[in-house]
C-alpha positions in Angstrom: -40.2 23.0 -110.4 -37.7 25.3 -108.9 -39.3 27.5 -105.9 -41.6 30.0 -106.1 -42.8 32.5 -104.1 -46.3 33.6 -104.3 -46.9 36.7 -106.3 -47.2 40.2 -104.2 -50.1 41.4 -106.5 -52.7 38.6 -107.0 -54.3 40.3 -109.8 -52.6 39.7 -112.9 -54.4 37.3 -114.9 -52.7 35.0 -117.7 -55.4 34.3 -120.6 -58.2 34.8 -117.4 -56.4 33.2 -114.7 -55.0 34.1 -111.8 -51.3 33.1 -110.8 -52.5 32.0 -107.8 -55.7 30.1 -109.3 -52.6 28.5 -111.8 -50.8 27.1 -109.0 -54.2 25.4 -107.2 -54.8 23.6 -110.6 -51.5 22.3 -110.6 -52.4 21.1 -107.3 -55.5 19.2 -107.9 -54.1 16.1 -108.4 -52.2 16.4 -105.2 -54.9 16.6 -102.8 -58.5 15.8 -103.1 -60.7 18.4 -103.2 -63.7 18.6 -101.1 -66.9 20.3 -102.8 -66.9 23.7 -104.0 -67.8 26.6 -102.2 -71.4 27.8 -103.2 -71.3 31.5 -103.8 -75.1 32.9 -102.9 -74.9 35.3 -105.3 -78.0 38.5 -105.4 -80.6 37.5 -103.4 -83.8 37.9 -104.8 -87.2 37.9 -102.7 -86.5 38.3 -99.5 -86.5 41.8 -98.4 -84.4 41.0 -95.3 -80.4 41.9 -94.6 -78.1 38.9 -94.8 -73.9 39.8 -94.7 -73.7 41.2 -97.7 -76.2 43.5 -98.0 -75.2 44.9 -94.7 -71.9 45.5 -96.6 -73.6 46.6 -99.7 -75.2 50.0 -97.3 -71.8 50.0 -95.2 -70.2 51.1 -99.1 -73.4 53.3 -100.2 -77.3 53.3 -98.7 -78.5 53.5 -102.2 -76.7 50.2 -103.3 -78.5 48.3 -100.8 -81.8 49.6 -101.7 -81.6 49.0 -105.1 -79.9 45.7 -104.2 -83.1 44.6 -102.3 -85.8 46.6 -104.2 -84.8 47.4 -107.6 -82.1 44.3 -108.5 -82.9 44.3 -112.5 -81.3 47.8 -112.5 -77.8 46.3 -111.9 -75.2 45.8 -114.6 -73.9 42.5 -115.5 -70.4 41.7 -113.5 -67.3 41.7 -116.3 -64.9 39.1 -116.9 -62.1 40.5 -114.1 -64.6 40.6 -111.4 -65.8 37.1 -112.0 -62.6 35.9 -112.0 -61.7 37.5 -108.7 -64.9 35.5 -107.3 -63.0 32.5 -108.6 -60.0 33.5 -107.3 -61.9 34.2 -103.8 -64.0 30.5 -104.2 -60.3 28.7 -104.9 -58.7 30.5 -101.8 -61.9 29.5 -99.6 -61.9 26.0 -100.7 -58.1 25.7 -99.7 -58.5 27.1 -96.3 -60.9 24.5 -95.6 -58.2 22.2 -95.7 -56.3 23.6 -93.3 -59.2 22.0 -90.3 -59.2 18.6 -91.5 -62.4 16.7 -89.9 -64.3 20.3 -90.5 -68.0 19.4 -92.3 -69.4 21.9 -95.0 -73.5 22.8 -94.7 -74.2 21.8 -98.7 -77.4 23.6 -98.7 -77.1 25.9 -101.6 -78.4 29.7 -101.3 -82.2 28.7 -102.2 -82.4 26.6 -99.4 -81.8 28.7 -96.4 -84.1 27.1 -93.8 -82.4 23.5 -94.8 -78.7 25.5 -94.2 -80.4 26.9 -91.0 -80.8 23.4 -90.0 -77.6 21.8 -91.1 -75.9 23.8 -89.1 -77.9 23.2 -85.5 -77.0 19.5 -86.4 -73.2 20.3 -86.9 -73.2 22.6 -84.3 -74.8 19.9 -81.9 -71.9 17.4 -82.7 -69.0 17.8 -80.9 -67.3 15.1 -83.7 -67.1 18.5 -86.2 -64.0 20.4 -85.0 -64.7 23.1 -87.6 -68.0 23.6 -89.5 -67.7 25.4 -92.9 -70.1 27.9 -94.3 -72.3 27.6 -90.9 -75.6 29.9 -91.5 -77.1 31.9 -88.9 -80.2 34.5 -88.4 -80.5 37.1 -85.9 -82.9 39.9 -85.8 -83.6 39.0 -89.7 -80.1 39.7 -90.9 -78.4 36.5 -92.4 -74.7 35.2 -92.6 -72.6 32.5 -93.7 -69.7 31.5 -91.9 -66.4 30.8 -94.2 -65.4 28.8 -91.4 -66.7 28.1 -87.3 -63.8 26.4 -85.5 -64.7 24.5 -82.3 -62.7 25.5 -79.0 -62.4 24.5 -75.5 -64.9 26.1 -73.2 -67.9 26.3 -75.6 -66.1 28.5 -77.4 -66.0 28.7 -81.3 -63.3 30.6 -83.7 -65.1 32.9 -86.3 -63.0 33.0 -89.5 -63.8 35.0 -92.4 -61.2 34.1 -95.3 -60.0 36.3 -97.6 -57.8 35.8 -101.0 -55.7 38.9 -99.8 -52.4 39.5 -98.3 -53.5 41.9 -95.4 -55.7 43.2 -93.7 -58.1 46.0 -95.0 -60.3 48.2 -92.9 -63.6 46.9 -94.7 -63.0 43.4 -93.5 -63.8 44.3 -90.2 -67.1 45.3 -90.5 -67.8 42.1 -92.6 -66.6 40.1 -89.6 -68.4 42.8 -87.1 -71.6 41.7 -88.5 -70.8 37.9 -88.5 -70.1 38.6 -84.5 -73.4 40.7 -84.2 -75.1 37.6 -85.2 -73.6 35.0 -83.4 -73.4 36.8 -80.2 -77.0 37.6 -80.7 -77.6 34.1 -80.5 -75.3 33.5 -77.5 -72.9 31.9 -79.0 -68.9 32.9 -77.4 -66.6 33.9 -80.4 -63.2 34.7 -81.4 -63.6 36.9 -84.3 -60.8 36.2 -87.0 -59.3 37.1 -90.4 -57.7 34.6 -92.4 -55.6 35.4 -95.3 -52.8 34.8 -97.5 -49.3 35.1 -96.4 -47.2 36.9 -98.5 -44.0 35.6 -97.1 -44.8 32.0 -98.0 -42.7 30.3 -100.3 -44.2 27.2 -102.4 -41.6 24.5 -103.3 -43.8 23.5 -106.1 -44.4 19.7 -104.8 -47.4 20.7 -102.0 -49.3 23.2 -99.7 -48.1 24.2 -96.3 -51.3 24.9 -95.1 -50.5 26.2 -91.8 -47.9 28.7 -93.2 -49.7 29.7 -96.4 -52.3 31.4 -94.5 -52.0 33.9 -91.9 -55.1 33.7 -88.9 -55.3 36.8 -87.2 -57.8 37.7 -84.3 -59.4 40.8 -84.5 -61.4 40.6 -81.4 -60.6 44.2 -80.1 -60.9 45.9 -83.3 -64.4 44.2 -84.0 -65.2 45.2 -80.6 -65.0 48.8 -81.4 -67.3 48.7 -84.1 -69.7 47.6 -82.1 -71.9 50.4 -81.8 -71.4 51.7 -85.3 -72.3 48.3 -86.6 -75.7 48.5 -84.8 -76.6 52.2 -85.5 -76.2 50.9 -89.4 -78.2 48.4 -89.3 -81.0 50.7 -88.1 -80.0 52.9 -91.1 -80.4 50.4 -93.3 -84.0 48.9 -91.8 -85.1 52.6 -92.3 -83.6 53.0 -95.9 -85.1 49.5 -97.3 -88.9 50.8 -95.5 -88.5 53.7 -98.2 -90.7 54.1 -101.5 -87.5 55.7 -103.3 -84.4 55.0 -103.1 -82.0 57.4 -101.2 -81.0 60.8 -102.4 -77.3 59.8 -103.2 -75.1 61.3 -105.6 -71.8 59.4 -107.0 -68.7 59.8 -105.4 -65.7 57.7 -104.6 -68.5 55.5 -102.9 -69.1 54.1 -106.5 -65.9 52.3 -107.0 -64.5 52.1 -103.3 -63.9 49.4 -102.1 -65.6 47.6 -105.7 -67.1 49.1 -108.3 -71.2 49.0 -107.5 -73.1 47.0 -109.3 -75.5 49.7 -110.0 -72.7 52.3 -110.9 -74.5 53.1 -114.8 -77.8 54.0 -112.9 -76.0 57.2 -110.5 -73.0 58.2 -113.1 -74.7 58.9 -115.7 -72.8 59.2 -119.2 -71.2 62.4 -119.6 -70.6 64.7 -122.4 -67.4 64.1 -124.6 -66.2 67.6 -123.4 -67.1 67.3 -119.5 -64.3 68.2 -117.6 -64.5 64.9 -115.6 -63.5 63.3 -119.0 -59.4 65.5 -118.6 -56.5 62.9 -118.2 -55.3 62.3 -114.3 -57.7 65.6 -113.2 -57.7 64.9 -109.7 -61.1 64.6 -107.1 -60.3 68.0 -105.4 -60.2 69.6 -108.6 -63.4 68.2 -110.0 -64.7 69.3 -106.9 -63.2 73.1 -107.5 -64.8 73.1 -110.8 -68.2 71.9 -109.8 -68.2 74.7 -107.0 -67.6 77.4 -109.8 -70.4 75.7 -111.9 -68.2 74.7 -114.3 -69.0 71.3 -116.2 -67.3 72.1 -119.9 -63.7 72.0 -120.7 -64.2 75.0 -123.2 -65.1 77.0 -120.1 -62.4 76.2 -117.9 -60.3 79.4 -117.2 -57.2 79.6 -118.2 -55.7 80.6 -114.6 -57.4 77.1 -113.3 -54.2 74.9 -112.3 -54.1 72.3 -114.9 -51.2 70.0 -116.5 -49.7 70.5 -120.4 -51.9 67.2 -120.9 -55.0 68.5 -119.5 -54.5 71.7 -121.4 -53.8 69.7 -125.1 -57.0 67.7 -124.0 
């Protein structure tokens, strides 16, 4: 196989696959495997925060409510997002490889209190240089480590991986709230980002771990979200205390940075003719619109700025 350099965008899917998922299958045979990464999924019960829920009211306060308190009002996930979940599960499992001698906590998401105490065991033994998917609780907020790296001086490396090429802003609130909890409990961290390198170049035979992923530490940029990250968490304690969900209307929050789960419930189907149904119309000019009252294409003026498409619309 001649060389190939990993694809920029690793988004295109061939018959549901990923290029990147692809080249891990033709892998398989090359290097064993250790177990999959459980994915926890929607948690149902519990009325406390856990990782992703905190992300859930970091994108929109009314997603995490209904997340927690009304979780049969969310739409089922499509076939692309599932398969970026693979794609996220494949990328995990492979960074694991790169700290050999690392132990994985196999309690699944129903068995919290047994993951809880896995990972006091593997935390306790200095024989684990790196424990994977390590679970912690701190003031009743949850989290699962990708990966806890042992370092010199009682110190341990927090990594969250992800099956990008960069980092995005999001990220480090995800990684923020990791810290929260494990400096909560006393532990010393070094919070980092691990993610794909874009420069790497795979000769088609095997993996170069240690350059196909990039480890970044984001200590000081974590550090500054300190105080945002707490005054959240209060926000959210006082959202989830509610009867009703949050007065929230949609917005960009729906789809940015992922499409919420609940999006059918807040954008309601519109009318054939509403103006938010015009070719490429822009935010800012949905938002002009709206100001004027305006909700029917019939009624737009015609001195409103719109394109030859809009207008043949």
């Amino acid at each position: 196989m001649s060389r190939t350099e990993l694809p920029k965008q690793l988004m295109p899917y061939i018959e549901g696959k990923t290029l990147l998922k692809l080249a891990f299958e033709h892998l398989e045979g090359l290097v064993e495997p250790q177990r999959r990464i459980v994915c926890a999924g929607r948690q149902g019960g519990s009325m406390g925060l856990s990782k992703s829920r905190f992300m859930a009211g970091w994108q929109c306060l009314k997603r995490l409510y209904l997340e927690v308190r009304q979780p049969e009002l969310a739409g089922e996930r499509d076939q692309q997002s599932l398969a970026v979940l693979e794609q996220g599960y494949e990328v995990g499992r492979w960074a694991q490889k790169a700290f050999p001698g690392g132990v994985l906590i196999e309690a699944g998401p129903e068995e919290m209190e047994k993951a809880l105490k896995q990972t006091a065991q593997a935390v306790g033994d200095k024989q684990h240089p790196a424990i994977f998917e390590a679970t912690f609780t701190h003031d009743n907020i949850l989290a699962r480590v990708d990966i806890l790296e042992r370092l010199p001086g009682n110190k341990w490396r927090l990594i969250e991986v992800k099956s990008s090429t960069s980092l995005k802003d999001y990220y480090l609130y995800d990684i923020a709230i990791q810290r929260f909890i494990l400096e909560g409990l006393g532990m010393k961290v070094v919070p980092c980002l691990m993610h794909l390198n874009r420069e790497y170049v795979y000769d088609g035979k095997r993996y170069e771990l240690e350059k196909l992923f990039i480890i970044r530490d984001v200590t000081a940029e974590t550090e500054a979200l300190e105080q945002e990250v707490k005054d959240l968490i209060r926000e959210e304690w006082k959202v989830l205390a509610r009867t009703e969900p949050p007065d929230i209307g949609p917005g960009s929050h729906c789809t940015n940075p992922f499409t919420c789960e609940f999006y059918d419930v807040c954008n309601k189907r519109l009318p054939d003719d509403h103006v938010a149904n015009l070719p490429g119309i822009s935010p800012k000019k949905l938002e002009e619109l709206a100001s004027q009252g305006i909700e029917s294409i019939g009624k737009i003026p015609q001195s409103f700025p719109l394109s030859e498409r809009q207008r043949r619309a």
